[in-house]
C-alpha positions in Angstrom: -34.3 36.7 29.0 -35.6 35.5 32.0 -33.6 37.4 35.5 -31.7 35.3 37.4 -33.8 35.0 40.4 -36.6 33.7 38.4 -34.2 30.4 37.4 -35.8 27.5 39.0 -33.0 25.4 41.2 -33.4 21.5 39.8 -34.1 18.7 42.5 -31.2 16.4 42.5 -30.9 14.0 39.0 -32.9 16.3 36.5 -29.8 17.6 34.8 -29.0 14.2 34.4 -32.7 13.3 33.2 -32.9 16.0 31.2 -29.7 15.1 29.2 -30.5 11.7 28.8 -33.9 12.8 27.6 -32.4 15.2 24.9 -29.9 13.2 23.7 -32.1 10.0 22.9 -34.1 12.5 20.8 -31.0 13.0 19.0 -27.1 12.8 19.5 -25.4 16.6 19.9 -22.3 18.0 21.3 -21.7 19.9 24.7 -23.0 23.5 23.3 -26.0 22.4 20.9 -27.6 20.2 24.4 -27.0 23.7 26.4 -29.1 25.5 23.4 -31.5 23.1 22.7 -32.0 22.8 26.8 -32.3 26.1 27.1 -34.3 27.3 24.2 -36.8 24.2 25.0 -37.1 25.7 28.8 -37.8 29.1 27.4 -35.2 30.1 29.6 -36.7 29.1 32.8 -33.9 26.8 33.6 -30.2 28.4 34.1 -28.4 25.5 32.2 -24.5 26.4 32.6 -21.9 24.8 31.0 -19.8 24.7 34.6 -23.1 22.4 35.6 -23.7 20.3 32.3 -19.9 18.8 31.0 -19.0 17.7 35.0 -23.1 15.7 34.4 -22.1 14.5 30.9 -18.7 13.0 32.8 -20.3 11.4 35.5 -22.8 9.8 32.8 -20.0 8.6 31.1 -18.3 7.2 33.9 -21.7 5.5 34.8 -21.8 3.8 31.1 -25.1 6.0 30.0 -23.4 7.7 27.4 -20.6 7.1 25.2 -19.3 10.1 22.9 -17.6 9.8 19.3 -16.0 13.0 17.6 -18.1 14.7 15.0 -18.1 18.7 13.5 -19.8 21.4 14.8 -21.6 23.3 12.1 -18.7 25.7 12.1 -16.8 22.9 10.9 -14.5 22.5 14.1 -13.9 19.0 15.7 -16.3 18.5 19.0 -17.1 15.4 20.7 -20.8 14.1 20.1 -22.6 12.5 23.1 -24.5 9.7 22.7 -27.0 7.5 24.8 -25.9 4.0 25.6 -28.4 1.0 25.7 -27.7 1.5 29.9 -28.6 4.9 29.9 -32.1 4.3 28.3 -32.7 1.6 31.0 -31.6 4.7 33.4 -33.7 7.3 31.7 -36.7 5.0 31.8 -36.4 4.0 35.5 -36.1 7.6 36.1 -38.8 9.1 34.5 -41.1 6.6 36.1 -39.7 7.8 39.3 -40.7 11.1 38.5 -44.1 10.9 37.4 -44.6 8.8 40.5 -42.8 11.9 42.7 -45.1 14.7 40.9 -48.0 12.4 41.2 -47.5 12.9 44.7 -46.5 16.7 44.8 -49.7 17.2 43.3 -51.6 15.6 45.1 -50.4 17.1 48.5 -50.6 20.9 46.7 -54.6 20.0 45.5 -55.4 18.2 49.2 -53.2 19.7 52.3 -55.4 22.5 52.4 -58.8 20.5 53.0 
């Protein structure tokens, strides 16, 4: 495990993209998104559950997810998060955004020094 001052802090919305990204892979509960965000970071990113259920409510509230109750794999009841036909239009928007945003980054990290 990575130490905590080697996290890396997440510009504003990429929790959000990150979710929405995940979950139109596949639809999951609360703690299998934490693992599968974590464990596909390599532990780079400090994903906390104190950060990621107050995102998946705000998504919710937005329309971009909607949630059904399912059971965990230790056969207890957990809600199941899903991505609506709005949050797809959102995740797409977004990651176009982003590339555009790196796109730029990069170019300013390859050029400034010139």
């Amino acid at each position: 495990m990575k130490k905590k001052s080697q996290y890396r802090d997440l510009f504003p919305g990429a929790m959000e993209l990150m979710i929405l990204k995940t979950l139109s892979w596949r639809p999951m509960h609360g703690y299998a998104l934490t693992q599968r965000l974590k464990d596909i970071s390599e532990d780079y990113l400090l994903i906390e559950e104190g950060s990621l259920y107050p995102a998946l409510q705000r998504m919710l509230k937005n329309g971009w997810l909607e949630t059904e109750m399912g059971v965990s794999a230790r056969n207890r009841p957990v809600r199941i998060f899903k991505v609506t036909e709005a949050g797809r239009k959102h995740l797409e928007q977004e990651l176009a955004s982003v590339e555009k945003m790196f796109a730029g980054f990069t170019r300013v990290l390859a050029l400034a020094g010139q």
